[in-house]
C-alpha positions in Angstrom: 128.3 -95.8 52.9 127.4 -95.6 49.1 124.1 -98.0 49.7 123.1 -95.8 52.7 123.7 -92.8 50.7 121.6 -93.7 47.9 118.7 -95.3 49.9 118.7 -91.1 52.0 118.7 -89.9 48.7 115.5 -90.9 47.8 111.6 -89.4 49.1 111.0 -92.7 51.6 114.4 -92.4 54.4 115.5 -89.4 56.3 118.3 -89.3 58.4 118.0 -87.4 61.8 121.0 -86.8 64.2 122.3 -84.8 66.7 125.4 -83.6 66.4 128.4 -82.2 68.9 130.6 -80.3 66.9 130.9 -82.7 64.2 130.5 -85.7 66.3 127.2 -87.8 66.0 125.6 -88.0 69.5 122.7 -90.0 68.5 121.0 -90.6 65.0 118.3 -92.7 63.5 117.1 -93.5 59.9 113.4 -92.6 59.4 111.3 -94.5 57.2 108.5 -92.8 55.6 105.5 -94.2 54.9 102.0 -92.2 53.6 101.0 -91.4 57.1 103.7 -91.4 59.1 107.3 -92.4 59.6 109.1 -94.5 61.4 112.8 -94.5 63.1 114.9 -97.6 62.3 118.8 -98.2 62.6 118.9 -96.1 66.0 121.9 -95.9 67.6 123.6 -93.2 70.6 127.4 -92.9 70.9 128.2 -94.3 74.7 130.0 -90.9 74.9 127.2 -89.1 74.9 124.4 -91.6 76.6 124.1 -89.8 79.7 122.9 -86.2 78.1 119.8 -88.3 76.2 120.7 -87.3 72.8 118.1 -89.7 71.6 115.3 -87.8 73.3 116.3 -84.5 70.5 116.4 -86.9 67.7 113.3 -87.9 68.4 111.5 -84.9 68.8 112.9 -83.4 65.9 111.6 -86.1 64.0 108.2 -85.4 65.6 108.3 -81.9 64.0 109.5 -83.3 60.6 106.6 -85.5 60.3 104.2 -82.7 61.5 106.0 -80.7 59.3 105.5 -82.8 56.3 101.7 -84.2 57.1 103.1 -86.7 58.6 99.9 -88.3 61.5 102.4 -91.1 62.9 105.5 -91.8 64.5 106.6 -95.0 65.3 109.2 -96.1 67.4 109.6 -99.5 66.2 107.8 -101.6 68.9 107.9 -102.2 72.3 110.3 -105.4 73.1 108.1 -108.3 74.8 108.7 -111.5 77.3 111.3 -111.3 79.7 113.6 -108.4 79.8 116.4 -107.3 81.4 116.8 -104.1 82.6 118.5 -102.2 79.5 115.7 -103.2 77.5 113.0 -101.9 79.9 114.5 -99.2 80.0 114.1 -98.6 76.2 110.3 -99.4 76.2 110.2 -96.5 79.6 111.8 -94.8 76.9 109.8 -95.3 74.1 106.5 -95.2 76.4 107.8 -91.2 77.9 106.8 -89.8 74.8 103.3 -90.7 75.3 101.1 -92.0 72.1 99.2 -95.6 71.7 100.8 -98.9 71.5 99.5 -101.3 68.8 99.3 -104.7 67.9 100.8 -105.9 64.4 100.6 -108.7 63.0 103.2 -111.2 62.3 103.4 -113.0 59.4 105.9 -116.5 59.7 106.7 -119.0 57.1 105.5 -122.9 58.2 108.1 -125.3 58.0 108.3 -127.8 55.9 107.3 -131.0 56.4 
């Protein structure tokens, strides 16, 4: 709690969540970055996964990063290969919002020989 405290506390995380009451129904951390931001650490309560909690999180984040000049929002990536139907259902997710994919690229380490 302390580190996650102190990293909130400073200009580049935000925390966004949706709260019942004073139960979290969704939340992410937002990273931001000189154009944009971008959710990590994203997690819904299985209580509350049927109302879409996630889908207000977002948004709100969308009008944050409006609010603050903020051009990008990024959902951290689209999952690849084969996939099962949970996470298809996060990239139908991701993809309702609308917006551009994009490629980045991957930096790996050879191994040693």
């Amino acid at each position: 709690r302390e580190l996650l405290a102190a990293h909130l506390a400073g200009p580049h995380a935000h925390l966004m969540v949706a709260l019942d009451g004073d139960t979290v129904a969704a939340g992410t951390v937002c990273l931001v970055h000189a154009n944009g931001i971008e959710a990590r650490y994203v997690a819904t309560n299985p209580d509350y996964r049927q109302v879409g909690p996630l889908h207000f999180v977002y948004l709100e984040a969308m009008r944050w990063a409006g609010g603050h000049g903020k051009a990008i929002f990024d959902l951290s990536g689209l999952a690849t290969g084969s996939l099962d139907n949970k996470v298809s259902g996060i990239n139908r997710f991701k993809r309702s919002f609308g917006g551009n994919a994009f490629t980045y690229p991957i930096f790996t380490r050879k191994a040693k020989q």
